[in-house]
N, CA, C, O and CB atoms as a CASP TS submission, in Angstrom:
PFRMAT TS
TARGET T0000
AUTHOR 0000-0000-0000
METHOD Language model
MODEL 1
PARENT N/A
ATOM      1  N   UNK     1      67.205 167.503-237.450  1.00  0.00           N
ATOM      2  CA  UNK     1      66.455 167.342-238.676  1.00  0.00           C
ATOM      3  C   UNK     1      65.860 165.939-238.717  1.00  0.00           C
ATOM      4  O   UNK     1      66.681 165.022-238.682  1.00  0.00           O
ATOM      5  CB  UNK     1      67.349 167.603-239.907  1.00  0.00           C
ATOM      6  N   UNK     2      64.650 165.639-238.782  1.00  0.00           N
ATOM      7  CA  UNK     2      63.930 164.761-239.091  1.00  0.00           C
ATOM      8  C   UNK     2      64.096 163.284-240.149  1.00  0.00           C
ATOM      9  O   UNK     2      64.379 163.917-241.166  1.00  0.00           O
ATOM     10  CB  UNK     2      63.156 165.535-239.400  1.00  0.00           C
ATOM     11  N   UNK     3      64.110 162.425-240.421  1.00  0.00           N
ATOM     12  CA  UNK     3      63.906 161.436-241.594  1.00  0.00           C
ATOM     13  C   UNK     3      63.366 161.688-243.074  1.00  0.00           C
ATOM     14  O   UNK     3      62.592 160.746-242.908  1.00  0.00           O
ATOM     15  CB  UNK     3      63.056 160.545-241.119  1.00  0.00           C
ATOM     16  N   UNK     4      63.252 161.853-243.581  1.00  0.00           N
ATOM     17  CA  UNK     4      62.385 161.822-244.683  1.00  0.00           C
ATOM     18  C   UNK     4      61.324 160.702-244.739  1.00  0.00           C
ATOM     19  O   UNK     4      61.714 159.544-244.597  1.00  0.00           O
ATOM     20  CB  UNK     4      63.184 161.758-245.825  1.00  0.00           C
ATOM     21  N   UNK     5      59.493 161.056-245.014  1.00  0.00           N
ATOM     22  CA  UNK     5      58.520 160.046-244.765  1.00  0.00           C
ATOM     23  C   UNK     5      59.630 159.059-245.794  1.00  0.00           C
ATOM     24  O   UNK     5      60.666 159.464-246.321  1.00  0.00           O
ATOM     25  CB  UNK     5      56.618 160.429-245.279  1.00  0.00           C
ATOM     26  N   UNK     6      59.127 157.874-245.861  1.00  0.00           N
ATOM     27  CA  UNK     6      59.306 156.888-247.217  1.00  0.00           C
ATOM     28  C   UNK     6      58.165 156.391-247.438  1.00  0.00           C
ATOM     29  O   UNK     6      57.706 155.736-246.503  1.00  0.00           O
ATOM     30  CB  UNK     6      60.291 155.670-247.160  1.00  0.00           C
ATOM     31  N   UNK     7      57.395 156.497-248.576  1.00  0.00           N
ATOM     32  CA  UNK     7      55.894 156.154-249.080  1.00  0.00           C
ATOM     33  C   UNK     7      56.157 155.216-250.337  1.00  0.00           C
ATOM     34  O   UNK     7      57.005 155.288-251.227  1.00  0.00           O
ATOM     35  CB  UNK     7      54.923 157.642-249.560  1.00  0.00           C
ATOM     36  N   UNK     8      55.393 154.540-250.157  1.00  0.00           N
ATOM     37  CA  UNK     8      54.939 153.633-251.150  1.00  0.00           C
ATOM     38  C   UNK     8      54.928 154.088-252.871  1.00  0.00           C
ATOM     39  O   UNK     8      53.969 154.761-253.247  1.00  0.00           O
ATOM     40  CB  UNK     8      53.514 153.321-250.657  1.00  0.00           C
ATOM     41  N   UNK     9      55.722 153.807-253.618  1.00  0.00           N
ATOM     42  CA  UNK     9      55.893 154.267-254.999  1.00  0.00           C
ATOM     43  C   UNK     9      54.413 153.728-256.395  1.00  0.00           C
ATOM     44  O   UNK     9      54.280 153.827-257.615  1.00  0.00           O
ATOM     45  CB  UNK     9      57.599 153.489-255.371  1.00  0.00           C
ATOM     46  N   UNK    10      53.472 153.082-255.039  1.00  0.00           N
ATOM     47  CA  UNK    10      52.454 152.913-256.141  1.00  0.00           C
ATOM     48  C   UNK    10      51.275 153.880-255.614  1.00  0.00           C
ATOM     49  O   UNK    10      50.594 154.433-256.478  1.00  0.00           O
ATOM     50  CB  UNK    10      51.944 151.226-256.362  1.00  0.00           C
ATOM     51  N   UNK    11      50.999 154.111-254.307  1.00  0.00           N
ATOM     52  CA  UNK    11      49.857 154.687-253.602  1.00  0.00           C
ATOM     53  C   UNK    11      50.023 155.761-252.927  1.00  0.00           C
ATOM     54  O   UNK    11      49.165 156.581-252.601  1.00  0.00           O
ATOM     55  CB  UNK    11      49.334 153.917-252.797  1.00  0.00           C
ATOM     56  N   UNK    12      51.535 155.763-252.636  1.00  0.00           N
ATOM     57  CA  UNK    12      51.715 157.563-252.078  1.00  0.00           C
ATOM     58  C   UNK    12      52.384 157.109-250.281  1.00  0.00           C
ATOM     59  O   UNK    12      53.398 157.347-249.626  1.00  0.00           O
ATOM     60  CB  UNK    12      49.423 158.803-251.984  1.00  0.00           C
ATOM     61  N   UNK    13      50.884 156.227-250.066  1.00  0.00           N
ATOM     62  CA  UNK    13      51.327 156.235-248.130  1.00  0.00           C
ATOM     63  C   UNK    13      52.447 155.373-247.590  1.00  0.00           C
ATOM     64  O   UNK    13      53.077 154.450-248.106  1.00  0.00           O
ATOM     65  CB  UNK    13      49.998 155.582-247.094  1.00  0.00           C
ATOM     66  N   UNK    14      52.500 155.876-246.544  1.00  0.00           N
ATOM     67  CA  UNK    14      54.046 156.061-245.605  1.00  0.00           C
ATOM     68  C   UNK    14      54.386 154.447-245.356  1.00  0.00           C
ATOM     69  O   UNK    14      53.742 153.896-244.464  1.00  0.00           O
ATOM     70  CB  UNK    14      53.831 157.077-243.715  1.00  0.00           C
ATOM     71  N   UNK    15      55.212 153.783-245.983  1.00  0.00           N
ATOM     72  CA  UNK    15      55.488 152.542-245.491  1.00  0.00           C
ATOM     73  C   UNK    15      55.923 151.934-243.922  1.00  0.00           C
ATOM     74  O   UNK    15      57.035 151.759-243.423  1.00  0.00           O
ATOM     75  CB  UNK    15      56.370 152.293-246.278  1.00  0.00           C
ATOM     76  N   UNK    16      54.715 151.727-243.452  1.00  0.00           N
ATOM     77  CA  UNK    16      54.884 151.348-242.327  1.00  0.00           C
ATOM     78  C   UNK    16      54.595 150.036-241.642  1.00  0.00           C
ATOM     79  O   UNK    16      54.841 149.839-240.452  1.00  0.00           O
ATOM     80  CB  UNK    16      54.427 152.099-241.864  1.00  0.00           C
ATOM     81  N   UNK    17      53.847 148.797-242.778  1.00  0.00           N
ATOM     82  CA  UNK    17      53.261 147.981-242.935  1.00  0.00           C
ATOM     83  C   UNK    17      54.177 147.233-242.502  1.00  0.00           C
ATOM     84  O   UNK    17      55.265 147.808-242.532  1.00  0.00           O
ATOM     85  CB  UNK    17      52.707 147.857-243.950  1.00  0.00           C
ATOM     86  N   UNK    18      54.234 145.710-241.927  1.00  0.00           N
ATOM     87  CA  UNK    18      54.882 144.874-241.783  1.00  0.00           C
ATOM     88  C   UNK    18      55.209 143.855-243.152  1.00  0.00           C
ATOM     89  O   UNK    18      55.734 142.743-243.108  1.00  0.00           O
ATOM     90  CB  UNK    18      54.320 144.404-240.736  1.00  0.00           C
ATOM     91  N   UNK    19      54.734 144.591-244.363  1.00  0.00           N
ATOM     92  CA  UNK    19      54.849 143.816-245.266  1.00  0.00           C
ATOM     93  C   UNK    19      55.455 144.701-246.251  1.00  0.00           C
ATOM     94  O   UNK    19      55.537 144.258-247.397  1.00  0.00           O
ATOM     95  CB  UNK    19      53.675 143.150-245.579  1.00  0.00           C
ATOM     96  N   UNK    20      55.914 145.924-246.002  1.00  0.00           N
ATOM     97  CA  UNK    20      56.437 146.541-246.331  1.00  0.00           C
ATOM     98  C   UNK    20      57.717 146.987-246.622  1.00  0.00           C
ATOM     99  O   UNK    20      58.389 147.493-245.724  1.00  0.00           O
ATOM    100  CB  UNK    20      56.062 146.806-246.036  1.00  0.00           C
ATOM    101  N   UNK    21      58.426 146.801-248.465  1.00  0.00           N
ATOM    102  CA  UNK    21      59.285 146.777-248.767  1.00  0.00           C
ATOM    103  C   UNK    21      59.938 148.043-249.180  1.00  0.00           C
ATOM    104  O   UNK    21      59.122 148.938-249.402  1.00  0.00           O
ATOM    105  CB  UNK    21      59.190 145.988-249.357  1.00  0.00           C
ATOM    106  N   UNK    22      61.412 148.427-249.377  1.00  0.00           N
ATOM    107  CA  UNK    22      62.273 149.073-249.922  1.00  0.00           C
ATOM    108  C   UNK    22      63.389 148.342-250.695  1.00  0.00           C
ATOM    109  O   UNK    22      64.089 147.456-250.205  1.00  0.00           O
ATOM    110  CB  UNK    22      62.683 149.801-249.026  1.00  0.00           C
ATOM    111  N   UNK    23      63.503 148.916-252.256  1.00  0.00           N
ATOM    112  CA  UNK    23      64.617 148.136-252.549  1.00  0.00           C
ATOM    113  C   UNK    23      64.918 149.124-253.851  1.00  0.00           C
ATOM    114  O   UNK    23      64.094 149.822-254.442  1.00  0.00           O
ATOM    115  CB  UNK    23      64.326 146.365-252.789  1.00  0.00           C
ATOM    116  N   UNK    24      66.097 149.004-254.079  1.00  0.00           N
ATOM    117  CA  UNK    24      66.836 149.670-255.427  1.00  0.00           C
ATOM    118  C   UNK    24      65.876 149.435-257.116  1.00  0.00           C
ATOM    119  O   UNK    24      65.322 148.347-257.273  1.00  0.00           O
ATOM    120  CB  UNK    24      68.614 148.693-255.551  1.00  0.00           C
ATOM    121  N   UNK    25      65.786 150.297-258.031  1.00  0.00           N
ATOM    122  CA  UNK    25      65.340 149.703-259.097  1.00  0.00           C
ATOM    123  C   UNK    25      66.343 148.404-259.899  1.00  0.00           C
ATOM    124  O   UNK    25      67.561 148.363-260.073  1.00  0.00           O
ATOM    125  CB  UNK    25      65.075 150.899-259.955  1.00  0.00           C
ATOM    126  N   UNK    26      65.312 147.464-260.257  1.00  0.00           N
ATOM    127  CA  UNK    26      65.866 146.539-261.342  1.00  0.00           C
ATOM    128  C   UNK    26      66.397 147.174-262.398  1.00  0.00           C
ATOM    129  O   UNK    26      66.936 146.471-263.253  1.00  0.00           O
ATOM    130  CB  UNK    26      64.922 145.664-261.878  1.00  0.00           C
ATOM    131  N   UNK    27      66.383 147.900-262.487  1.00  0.00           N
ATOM    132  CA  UNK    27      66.649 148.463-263.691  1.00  0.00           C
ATOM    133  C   UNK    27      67.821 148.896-263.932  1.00  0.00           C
ATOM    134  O   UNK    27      68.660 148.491-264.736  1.00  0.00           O
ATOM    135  CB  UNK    27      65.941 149.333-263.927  1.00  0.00           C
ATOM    136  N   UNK    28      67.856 150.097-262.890  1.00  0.00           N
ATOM    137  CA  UNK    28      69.167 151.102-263.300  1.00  0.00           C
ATOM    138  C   UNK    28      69.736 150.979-261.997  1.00  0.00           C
ATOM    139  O   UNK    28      70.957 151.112-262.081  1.00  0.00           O
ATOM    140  CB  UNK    28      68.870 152.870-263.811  1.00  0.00           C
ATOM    141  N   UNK    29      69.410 150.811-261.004  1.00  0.00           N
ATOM    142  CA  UNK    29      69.272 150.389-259.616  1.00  0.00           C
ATOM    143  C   UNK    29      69.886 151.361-258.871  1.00  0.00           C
ATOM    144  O   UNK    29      70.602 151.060-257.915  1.00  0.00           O
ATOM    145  CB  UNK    29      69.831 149.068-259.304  1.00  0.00           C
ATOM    146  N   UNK    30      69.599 152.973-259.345  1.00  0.00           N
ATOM    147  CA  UNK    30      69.868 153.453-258.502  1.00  0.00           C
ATOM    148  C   UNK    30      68.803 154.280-257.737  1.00  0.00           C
ATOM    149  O   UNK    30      69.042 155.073-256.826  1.00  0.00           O
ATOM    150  CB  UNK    30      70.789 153.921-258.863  1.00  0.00           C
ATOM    151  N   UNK    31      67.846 154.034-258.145  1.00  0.00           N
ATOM    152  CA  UNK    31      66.104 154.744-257.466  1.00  0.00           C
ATOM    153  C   UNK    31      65.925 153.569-256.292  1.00  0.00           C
ATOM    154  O   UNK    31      66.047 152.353-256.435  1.00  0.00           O
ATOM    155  CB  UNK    31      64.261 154.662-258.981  1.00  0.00           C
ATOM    156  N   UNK    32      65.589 154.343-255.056  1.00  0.00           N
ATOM    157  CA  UNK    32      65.011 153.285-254.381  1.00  0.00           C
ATOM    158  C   UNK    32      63.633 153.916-254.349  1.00  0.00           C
ATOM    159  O   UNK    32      63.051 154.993-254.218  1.00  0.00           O
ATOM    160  CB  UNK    32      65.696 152.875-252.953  1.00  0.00           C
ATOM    161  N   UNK    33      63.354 151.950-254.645  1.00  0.00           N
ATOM    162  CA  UNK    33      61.584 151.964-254.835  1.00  0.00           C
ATOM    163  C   UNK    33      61.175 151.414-252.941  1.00  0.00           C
ATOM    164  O   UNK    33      61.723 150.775-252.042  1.00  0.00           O
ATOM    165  CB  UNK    33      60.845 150.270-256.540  1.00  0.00           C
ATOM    166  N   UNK    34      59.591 152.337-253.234  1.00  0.00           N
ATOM    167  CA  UNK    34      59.068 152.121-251.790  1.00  0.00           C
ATOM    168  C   UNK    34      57.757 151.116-252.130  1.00  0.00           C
ATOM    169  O   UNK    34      57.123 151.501-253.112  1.00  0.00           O
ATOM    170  CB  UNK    34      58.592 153.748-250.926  1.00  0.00           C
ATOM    171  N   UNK    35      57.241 149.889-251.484  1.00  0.00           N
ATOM    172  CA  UNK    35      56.126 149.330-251.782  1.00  0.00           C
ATOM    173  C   UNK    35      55.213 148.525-250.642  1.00  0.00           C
ATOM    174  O   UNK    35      55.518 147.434-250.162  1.00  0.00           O
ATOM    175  CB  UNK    35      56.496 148.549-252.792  1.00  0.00           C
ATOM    176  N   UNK    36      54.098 149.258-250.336  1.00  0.00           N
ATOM    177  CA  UNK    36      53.326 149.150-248.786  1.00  0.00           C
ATOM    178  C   UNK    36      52.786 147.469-249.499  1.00  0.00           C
ATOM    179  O   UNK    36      52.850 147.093-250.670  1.00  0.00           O
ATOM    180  CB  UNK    36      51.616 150.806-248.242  1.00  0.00           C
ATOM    181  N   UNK    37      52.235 146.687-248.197  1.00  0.00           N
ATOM    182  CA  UNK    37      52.035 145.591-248.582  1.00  0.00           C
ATOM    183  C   UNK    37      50.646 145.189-249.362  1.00  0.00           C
ATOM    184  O   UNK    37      50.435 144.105-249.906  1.00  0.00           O
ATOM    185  CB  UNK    37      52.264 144.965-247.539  1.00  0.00           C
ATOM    186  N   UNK    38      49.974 146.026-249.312  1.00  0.00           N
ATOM    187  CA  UNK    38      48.786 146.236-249.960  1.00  0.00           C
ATOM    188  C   UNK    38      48.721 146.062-251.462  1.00  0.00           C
ATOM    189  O   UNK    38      47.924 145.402-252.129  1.00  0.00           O
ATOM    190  CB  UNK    38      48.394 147.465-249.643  1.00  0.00           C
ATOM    191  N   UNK    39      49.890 146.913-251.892  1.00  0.00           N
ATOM    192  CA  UNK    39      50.640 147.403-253.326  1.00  0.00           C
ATOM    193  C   UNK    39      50.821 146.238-253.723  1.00  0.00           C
ATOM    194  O   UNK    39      50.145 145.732-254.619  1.00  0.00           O
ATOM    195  CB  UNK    39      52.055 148.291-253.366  1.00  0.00           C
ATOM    196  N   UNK    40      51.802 145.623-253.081  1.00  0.00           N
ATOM    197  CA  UNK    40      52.442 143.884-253.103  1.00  0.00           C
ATOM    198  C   UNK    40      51.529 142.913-253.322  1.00  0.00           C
ATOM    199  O   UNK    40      51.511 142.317-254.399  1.00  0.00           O
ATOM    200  CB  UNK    40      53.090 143.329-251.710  1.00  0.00           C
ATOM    201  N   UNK    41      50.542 142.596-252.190  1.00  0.00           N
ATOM    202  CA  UNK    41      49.708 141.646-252.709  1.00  0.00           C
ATOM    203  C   UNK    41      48.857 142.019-253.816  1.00  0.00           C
ATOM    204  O   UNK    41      48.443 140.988-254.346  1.00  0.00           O
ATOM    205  CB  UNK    41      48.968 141.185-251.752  1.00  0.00           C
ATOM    206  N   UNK    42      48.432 143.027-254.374  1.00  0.00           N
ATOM    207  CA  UNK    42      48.005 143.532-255.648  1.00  0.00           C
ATOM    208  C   UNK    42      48.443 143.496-256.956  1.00  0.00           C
ATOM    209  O   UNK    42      47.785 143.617-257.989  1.00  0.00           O
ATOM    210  CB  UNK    42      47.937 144.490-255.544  1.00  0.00           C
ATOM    211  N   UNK    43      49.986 143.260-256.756  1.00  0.00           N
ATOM    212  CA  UNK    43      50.789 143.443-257.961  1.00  0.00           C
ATOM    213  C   UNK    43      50.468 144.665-258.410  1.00  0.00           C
ATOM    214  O   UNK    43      50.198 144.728-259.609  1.00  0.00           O
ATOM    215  CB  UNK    43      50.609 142.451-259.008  1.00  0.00           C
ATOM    216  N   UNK    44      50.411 145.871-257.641  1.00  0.00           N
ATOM    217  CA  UNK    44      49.751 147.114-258.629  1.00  0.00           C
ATOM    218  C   UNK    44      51.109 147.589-259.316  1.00  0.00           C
ATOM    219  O   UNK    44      52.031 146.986-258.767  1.00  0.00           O
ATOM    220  CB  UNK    44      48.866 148.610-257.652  1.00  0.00           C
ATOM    221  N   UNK    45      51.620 148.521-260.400  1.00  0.00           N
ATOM    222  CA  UNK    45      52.341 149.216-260.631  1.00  0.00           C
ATOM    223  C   UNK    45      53.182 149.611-260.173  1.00  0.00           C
ATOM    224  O   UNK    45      52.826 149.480-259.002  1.00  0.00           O
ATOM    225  CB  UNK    45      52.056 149.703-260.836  1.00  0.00           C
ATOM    226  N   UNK    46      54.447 150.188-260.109  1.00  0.00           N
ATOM    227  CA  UNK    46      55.398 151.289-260.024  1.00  0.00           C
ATOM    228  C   UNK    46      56.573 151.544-260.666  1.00  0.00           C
ATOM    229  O   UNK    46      57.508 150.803-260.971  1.00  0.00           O
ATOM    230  CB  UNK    46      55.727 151.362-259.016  1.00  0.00           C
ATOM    231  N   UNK    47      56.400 152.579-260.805  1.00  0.00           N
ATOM    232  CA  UNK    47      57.376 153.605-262.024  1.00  0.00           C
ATOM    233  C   UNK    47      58.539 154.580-261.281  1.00  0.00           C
ATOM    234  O   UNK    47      58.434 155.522-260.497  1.00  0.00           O
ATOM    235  CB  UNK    47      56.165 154.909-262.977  1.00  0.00           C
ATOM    236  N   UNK    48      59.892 153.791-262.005  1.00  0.00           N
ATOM    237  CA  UNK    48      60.999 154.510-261.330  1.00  0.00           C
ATOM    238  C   UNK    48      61.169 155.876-262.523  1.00  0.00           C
ATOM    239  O   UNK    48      61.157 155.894-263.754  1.00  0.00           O
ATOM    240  CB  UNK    48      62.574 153.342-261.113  1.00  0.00           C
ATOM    241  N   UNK    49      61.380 157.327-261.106  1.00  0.00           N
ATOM    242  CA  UNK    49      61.353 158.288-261.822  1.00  0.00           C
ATOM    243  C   UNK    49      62.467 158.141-262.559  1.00  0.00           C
ATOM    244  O   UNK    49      62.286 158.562-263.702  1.00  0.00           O
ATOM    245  CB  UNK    49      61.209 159.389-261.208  1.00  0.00           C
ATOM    246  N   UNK    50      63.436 157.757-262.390  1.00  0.00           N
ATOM    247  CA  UNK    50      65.146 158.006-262.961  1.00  0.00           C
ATOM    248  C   UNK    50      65.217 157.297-264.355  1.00  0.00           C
ATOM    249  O   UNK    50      65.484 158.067-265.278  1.00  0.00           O
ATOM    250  CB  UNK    50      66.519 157.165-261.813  1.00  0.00           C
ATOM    251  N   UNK    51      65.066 156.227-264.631  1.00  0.00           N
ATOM    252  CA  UNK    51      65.244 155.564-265.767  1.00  0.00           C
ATOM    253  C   UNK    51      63.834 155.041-266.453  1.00  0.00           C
ATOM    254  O   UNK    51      63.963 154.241-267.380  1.00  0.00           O
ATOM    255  CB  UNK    51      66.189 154.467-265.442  1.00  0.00           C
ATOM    256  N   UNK    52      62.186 155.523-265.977  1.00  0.00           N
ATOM    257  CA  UNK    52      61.401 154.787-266.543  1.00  0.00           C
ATOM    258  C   UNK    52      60.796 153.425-266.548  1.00  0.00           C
ATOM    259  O   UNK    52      59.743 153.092-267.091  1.00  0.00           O
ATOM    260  CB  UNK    52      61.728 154.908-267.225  1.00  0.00           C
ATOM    261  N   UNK    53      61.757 152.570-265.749  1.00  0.00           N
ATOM    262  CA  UNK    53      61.425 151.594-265.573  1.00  0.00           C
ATOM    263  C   UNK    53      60.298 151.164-264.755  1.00  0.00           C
ATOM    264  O   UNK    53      60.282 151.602-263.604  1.00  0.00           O
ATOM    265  CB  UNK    53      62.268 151.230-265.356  1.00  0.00           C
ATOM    266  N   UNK    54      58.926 150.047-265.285  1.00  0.00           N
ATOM    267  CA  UNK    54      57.767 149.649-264.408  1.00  0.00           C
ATOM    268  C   UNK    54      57.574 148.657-264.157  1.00  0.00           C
ATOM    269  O   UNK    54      57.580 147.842-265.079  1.00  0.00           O
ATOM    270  CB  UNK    54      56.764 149.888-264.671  1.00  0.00           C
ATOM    271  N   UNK    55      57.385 148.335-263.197  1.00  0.00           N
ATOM    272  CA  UNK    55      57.248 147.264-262.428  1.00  0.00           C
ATOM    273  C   UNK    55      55.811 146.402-262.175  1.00  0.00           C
ATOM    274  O   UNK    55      54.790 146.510-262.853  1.00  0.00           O
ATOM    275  CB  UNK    55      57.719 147.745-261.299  1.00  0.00           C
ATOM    276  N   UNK    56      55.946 145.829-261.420  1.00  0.00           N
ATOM    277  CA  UNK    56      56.452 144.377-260.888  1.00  0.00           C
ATOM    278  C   UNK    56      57.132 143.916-261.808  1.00  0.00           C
ATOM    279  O   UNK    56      57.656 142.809-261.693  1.00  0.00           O
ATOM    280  CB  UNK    56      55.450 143.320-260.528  1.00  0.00           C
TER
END
């Protein structure tokens, strides 16, 4: 059985970037958030499904 992709929690695509993070939510910290580096230097959005919490 395969990996599961891991994609970016603001844009969808597959984190594969060298600038590319994974980390638990601040929040409730049990969602792990995915964020390609693109996302990052943008400061764009992301929304943990579990508790609501948005980010940056």
């Amino acid at each position: 059985m395969s990996e599961a992709i891991r994609k970016c929690n603001s844009c969808g695509i597959p984190l594969k970037d060298e600038k590319a993070v994974e980390f638990n939510c601040p929040s409730c910290g049990n969602m792990s958030i995915g964020r390609c580096g693109h996302c990052r230097d943008q400061s764009a959005k992301y929304h943990c499904s579990q508790c609501g919490f948005i980010g940056p």
